[in-house]
MMTF fields as JSON, N, C-alpha, C and O atoms, coordinates in Angstrom:
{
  "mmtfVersion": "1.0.0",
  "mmtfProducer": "UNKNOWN",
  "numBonds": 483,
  "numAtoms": 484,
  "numGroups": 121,
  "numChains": 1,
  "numModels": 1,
  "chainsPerModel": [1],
  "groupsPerChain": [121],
  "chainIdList": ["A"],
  "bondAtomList": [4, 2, 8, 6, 12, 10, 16, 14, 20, 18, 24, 22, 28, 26, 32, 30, 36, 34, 40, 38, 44, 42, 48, 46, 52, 50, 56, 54, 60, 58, 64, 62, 68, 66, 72, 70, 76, 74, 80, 78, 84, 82, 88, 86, 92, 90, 96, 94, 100, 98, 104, 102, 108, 106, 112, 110, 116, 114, 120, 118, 124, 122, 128, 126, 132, 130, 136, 134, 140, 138, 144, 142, 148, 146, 152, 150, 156, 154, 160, 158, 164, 162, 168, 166, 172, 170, 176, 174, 180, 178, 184, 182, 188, 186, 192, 190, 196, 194, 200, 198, 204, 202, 208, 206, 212, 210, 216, 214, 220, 218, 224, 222, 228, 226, 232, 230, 236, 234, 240, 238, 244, 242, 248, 246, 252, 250, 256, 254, 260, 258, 264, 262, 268, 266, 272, 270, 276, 274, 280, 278, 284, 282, 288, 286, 292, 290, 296, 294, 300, 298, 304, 302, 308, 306, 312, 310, 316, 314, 320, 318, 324, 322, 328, 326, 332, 330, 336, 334, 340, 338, 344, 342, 348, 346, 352, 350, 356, 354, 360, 358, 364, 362, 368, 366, 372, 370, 376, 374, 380, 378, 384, 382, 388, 386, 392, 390, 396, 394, 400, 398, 404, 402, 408, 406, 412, 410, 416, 414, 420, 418, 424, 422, 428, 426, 432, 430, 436, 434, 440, 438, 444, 442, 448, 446, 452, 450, 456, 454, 460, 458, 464, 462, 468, 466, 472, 470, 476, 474, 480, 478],
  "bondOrderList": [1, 1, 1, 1, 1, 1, 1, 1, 1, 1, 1, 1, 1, 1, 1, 1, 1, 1, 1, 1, 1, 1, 1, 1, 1, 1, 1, 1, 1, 1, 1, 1, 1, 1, 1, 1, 1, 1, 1, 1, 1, 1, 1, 1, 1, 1, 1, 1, 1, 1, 1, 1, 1, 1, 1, 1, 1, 1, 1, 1, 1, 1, 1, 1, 1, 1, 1, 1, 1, 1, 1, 1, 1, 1, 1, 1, 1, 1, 1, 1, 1, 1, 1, 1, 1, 1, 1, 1, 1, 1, 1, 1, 1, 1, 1, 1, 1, 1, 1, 1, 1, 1, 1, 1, 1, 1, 1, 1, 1, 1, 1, 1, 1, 1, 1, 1, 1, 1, 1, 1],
  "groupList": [{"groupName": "UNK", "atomNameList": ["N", "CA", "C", "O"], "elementList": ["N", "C", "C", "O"], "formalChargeList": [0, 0, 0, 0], "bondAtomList": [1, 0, 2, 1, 3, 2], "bondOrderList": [1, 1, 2], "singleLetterCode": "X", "chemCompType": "L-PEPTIDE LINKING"}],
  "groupTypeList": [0, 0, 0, 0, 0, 0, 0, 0, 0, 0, 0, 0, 0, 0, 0, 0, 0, 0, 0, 0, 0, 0, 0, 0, 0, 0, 0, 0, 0, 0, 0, 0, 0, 0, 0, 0, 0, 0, 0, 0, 0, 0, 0, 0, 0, 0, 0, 0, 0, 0, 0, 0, 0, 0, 0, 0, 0, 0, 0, 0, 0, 0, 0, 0, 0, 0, 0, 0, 0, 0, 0, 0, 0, 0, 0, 0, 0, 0, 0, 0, 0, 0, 0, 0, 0, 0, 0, 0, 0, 0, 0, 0, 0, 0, 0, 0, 0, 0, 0, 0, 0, 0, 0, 0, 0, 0, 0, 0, 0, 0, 0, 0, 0, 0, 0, 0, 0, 0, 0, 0, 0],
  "groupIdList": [1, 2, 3, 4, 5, 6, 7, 8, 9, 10, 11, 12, 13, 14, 15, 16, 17, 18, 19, 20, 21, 22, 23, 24, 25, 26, 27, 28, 29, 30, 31, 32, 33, 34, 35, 36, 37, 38, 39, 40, 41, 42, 43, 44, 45, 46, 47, 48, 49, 50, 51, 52, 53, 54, 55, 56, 57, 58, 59, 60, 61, 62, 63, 64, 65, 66, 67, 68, 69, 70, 71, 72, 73, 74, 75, 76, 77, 78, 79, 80, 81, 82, 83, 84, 85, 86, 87, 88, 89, 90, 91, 92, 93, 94, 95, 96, 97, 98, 99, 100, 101, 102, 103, 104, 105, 106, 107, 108, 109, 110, 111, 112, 113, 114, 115, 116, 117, 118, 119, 120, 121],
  "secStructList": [7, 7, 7, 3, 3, 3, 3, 3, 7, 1, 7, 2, 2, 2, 2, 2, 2, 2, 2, 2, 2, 2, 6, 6, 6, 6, 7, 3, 3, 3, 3, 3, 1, 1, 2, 2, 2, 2, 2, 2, 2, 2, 2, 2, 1, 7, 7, 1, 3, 3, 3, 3, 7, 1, 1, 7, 1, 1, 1, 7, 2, 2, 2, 2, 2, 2, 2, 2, 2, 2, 1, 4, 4, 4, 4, 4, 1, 7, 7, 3, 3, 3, 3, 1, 7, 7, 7, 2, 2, 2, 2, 2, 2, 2, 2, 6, 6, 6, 7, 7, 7, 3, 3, 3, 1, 1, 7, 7, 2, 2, 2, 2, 2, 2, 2, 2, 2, 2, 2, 2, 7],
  "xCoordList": [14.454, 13.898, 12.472, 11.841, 11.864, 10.679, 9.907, 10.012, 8.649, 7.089, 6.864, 7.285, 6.388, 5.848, 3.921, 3.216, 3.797, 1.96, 1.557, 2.128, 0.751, -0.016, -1.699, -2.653, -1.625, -2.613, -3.329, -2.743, -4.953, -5.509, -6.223, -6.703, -6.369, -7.892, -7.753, -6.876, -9.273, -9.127, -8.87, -8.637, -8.972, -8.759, -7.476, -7.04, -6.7, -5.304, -5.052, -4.408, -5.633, -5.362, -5.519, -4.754, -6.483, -6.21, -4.913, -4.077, -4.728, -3.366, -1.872, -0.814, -2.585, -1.175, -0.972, 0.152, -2.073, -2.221, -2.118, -1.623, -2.557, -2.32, -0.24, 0.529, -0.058, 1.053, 1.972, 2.938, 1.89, 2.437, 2.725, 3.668, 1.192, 1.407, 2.517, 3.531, 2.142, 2.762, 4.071, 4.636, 4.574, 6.002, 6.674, 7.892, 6.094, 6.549, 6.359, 6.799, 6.025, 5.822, 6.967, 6.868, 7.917, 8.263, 8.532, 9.46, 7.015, 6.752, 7.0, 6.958, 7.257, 7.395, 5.656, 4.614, 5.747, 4.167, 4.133, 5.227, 3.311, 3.055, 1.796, 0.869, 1.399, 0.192, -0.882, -0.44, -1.781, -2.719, -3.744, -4.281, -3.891, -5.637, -6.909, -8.07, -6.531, -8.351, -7.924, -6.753, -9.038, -8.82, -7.764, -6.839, -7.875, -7.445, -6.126, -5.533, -5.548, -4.129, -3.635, -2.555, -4.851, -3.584, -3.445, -2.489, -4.328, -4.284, -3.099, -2.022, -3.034, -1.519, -0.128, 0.903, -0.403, 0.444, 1.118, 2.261, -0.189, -0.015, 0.726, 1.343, 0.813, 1.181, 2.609, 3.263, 3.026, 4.283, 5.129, 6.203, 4.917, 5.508, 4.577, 3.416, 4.832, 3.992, 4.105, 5.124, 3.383, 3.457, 3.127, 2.447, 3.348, 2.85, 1.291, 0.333, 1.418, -0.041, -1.043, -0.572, -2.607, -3.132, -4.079, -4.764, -4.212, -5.203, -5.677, -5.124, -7.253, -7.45, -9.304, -9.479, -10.182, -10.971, -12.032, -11.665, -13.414, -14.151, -15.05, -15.325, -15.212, -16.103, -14.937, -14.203, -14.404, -13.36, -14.301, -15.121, -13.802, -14.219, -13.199, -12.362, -13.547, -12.986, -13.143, -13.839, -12.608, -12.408, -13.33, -13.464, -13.711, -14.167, -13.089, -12.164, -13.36, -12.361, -12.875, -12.029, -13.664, -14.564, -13.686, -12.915, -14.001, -13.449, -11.954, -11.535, -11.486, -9.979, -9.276, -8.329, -10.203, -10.063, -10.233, -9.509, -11.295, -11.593, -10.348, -9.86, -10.032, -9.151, -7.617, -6.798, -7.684, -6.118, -6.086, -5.114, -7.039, -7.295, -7.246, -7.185, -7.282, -7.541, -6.118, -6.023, -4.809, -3.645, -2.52, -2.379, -2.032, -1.333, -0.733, -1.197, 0.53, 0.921, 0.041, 0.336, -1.054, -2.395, -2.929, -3.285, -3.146, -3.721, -3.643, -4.249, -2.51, -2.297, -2.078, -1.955, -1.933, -1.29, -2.718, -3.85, -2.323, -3.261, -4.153, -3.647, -5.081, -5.745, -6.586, -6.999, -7.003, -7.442, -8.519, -7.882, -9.621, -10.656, -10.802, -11.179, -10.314, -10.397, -11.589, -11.582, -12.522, -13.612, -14.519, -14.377, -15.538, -16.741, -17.698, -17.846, -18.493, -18.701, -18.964, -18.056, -19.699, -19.514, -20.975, -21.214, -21.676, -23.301, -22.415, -21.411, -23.15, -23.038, -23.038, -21.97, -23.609, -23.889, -22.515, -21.774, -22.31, -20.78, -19.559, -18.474, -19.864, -18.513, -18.74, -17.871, -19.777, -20.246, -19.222, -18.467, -19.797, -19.047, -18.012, -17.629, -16.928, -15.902, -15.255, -14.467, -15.616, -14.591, -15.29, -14.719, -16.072, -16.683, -15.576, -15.327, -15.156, -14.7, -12.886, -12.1, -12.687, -11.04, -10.558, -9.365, -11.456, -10.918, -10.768, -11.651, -9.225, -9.143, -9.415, -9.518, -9.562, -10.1, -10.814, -10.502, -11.621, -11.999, -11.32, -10.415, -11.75, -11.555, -12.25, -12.185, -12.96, -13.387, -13.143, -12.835, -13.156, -12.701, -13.776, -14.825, -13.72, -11.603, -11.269, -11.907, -10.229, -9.079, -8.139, -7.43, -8.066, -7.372, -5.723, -5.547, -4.764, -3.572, -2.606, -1.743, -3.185, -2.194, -2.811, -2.087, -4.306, -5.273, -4.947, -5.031, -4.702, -3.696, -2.764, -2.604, -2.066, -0.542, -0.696, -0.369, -1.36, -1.955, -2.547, -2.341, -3.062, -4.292, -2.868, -2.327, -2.35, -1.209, -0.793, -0.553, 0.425, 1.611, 0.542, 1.08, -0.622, -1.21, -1.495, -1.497, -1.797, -2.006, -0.747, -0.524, 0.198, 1.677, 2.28, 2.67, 2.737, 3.629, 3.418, 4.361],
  "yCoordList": [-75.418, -74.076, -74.163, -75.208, -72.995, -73.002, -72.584, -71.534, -73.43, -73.514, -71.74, -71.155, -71.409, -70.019, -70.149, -70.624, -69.461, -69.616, -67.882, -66.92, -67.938, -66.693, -66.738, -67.33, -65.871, -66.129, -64.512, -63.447, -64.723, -63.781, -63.753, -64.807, -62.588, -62.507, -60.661, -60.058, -60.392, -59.002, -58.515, -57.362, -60.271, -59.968, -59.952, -61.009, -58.683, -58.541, -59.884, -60.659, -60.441, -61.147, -62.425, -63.313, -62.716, -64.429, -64.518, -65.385, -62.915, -63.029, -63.556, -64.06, -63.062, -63.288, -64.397, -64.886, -65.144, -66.76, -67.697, -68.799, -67.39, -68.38, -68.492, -69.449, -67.032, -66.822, -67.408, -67.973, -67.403, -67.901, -69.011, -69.59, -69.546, -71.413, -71.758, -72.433, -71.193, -71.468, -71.868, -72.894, -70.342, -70.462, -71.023, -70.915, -71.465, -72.031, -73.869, -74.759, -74.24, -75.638, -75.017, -75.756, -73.941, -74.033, -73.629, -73.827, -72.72, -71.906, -70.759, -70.376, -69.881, -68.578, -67.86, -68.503, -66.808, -66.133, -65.2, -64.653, -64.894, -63.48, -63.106, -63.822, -61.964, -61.869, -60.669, -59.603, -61.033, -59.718, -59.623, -60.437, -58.481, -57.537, -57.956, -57.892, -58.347, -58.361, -59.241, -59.346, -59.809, -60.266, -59.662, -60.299, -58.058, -57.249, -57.61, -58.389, -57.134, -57.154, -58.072, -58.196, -59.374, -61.037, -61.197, -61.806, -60.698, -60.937, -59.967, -60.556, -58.811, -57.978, -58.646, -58.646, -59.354, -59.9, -61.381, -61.824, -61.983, -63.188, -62.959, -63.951, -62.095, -61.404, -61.571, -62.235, -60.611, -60.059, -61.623, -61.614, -62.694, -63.242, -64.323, -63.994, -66.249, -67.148, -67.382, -66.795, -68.145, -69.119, -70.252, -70.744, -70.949, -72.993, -72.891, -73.65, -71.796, -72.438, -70.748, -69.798, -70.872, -69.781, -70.187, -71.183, -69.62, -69.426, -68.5, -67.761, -68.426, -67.082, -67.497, -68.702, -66.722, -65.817, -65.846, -65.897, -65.833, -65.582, -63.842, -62.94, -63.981, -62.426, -61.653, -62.044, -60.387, -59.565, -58.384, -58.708, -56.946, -55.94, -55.706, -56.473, -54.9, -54.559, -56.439, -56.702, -56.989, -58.517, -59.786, -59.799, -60.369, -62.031, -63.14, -62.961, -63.935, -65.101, -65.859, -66.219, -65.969, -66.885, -65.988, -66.522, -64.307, -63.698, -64.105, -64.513, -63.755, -64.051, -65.338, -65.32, -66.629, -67.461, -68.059, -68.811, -67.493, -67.567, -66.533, -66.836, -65.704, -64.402, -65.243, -65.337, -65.701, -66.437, -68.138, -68.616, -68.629, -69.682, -69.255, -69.936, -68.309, -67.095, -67.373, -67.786, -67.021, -66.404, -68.257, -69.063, -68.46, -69.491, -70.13, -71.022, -69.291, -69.756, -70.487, -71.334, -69.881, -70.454, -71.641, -72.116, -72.517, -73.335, -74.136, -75.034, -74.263, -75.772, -75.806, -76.815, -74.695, -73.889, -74.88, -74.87, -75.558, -75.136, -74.459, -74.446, -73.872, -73.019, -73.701, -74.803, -73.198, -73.724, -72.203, -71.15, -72.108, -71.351, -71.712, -72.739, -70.348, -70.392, -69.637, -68.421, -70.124, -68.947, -69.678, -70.744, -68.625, -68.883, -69.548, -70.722, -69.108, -70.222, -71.781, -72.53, -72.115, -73.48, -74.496, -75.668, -73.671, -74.349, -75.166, -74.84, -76.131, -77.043, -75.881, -75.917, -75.254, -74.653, -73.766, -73.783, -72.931, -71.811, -72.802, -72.456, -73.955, -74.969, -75.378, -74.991, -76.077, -76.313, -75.023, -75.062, -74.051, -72.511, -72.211, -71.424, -72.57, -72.547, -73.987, -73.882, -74.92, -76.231, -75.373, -75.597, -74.804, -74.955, -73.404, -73.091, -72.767, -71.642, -71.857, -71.189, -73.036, -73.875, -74.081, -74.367, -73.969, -73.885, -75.811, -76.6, -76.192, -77.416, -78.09, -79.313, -77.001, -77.703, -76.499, -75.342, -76.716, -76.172, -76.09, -76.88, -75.008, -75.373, -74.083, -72.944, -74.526, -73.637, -73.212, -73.99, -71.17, -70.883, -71.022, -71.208, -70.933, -70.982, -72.085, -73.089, -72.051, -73.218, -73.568, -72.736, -75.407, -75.568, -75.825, -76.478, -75.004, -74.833, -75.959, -75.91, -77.306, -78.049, -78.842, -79.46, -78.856, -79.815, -78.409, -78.924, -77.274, -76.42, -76.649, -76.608, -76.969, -78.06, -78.574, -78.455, -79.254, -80.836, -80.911, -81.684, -80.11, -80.098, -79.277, -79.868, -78.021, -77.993, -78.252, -77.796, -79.997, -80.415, -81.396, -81.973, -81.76, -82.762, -82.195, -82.817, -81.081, -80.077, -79.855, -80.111, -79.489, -78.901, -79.765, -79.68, -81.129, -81.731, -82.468, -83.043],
  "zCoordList": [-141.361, -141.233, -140.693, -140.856, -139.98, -139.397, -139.931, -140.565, -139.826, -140.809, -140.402, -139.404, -141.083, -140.901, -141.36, -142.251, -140.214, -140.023, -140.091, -139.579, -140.657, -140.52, -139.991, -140.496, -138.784, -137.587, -137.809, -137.616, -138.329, -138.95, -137.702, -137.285, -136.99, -135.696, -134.742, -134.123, -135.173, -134.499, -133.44, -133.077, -132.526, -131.371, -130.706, -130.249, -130.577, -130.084, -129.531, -130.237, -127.893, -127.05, -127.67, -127.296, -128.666, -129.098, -129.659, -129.404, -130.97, -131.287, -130.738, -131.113, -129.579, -128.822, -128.336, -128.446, -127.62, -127.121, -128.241, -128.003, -129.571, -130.928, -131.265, -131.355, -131.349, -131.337, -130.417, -130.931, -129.167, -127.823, -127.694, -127.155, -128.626, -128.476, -129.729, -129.547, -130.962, -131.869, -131.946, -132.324, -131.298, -131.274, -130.001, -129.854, -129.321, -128.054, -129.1, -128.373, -129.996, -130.462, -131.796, -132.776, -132.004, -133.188, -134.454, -135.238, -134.497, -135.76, -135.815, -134.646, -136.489, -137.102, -136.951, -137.074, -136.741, -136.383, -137.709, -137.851, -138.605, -139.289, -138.691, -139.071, -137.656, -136.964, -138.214, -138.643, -138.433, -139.11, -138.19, -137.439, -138.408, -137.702, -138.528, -138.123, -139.619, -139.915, -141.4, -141.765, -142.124, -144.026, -144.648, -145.154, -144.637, -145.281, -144.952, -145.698, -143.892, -143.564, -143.881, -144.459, -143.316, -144.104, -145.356, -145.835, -146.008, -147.463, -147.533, -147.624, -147.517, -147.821, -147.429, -148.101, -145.872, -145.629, -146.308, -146.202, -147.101, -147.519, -148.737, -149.126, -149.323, -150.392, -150.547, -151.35, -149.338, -149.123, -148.867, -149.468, -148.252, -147.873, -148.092, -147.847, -148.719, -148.881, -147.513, -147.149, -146.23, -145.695, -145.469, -146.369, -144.542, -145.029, -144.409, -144.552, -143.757, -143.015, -142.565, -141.939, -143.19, -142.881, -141.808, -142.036, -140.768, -139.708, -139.166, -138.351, -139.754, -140.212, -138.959, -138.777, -138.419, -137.857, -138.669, -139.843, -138.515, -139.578, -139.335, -140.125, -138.237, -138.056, -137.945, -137.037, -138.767, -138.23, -139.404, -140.263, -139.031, -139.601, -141.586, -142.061, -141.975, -143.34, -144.276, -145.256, -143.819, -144.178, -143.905, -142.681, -144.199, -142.936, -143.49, -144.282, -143.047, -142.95, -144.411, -145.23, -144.541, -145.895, -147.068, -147.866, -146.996, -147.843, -148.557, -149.64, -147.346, -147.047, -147.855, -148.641, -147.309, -147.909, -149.533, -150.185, -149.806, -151.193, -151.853, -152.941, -151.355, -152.117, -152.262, -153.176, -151.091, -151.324, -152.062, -152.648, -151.897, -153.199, -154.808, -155.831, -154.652, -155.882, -156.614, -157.77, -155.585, -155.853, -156.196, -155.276, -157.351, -157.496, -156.065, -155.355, -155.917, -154.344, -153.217, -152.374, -153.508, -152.194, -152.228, -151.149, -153.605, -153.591, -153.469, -154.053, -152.287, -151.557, -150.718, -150.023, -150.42, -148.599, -147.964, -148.447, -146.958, -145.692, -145.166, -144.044, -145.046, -144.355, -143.394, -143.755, -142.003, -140.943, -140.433, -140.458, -140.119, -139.4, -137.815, -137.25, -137.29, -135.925, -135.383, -135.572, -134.795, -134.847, -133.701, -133.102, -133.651, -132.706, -133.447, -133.106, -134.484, -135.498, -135.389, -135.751, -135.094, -135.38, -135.928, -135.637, -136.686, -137.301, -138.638, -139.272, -138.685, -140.074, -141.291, -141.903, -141.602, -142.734, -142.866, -143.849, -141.59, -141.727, -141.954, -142.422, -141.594, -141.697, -143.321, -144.101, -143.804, -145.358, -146.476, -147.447, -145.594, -146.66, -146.493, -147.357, -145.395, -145.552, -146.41, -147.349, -146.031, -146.96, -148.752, -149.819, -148.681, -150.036, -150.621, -151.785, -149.45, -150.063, -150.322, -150.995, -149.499, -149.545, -148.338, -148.234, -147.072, -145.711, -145.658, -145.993, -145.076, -144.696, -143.314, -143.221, -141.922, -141.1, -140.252, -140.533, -139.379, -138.263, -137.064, -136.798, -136.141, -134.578, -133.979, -134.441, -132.798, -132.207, -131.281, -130.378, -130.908, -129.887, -129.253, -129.87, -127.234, -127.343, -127.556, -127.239, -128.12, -128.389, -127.451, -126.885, -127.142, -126.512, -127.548, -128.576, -126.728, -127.291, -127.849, -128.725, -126.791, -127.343, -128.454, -129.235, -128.575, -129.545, -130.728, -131.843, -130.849, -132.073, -133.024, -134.244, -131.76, -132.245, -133.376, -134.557, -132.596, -132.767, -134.566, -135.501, -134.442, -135.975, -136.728, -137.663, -136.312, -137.323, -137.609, -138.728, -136.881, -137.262, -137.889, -138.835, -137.743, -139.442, -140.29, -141.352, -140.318, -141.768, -142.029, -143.212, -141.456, -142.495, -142.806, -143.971, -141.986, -142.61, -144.147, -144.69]
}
């Protein structure tokens, strides 16, 4: 059965290129608009792997993350930060909030893969 990823980002068009790559390597997509939505969405459905955005409106990604470390199911899941982001200190606060890896956009699609299939398996 196929890993199911949930790909958190406000921006319609990354959505769709994260998504694109994903499932063209495999995976199942749950797409959210912002914290808020993934967290509802994370809810509704566990998946193996969160990749979540850090600047988005209603939500941020740090939030997000700490909220779903929160929830039993979460605390072993994967989570990965896709973002613009990239100072020592915003990276420090995410591992500190449960984030397991970085990457910065833009992202190249196949180095994506790449960092997913070593985080999920």
């Amino acid at each position: 059965m196929a890993k199911t990823i949930l790909a958190v980002d406000d921006s319609s068009s990354l959505r769709q290129m994260v998504a694109f790559s994903l499932k063209a390597a495999g995976y199942q997509v749950v797409e959210a608009v912002d914290g808020q939505d993934g967290l509802e969405k994370a809810k509704q459905q566990v998946v193996d792997l969160v990749l979540t955005d850090q600047n988005m409106p209603r939500m941020d990604g740090l939030s997000l993350i700490k909220l779903l470390r929160g929830l039993p199911e979460y605390q072993k899941v994967p989570i990965l930060m896709l973002t613009t982001e990239s100072s020592d200190d915003m990276k420090s606060q995410g591992r500190a909030a449960g984030a397991n890896g970085w990457l910065v956009k833009p992202f190249d699609p196949q180095r994506l893969i790449e960092v997913v299939k070593k985080v999920i398996s």
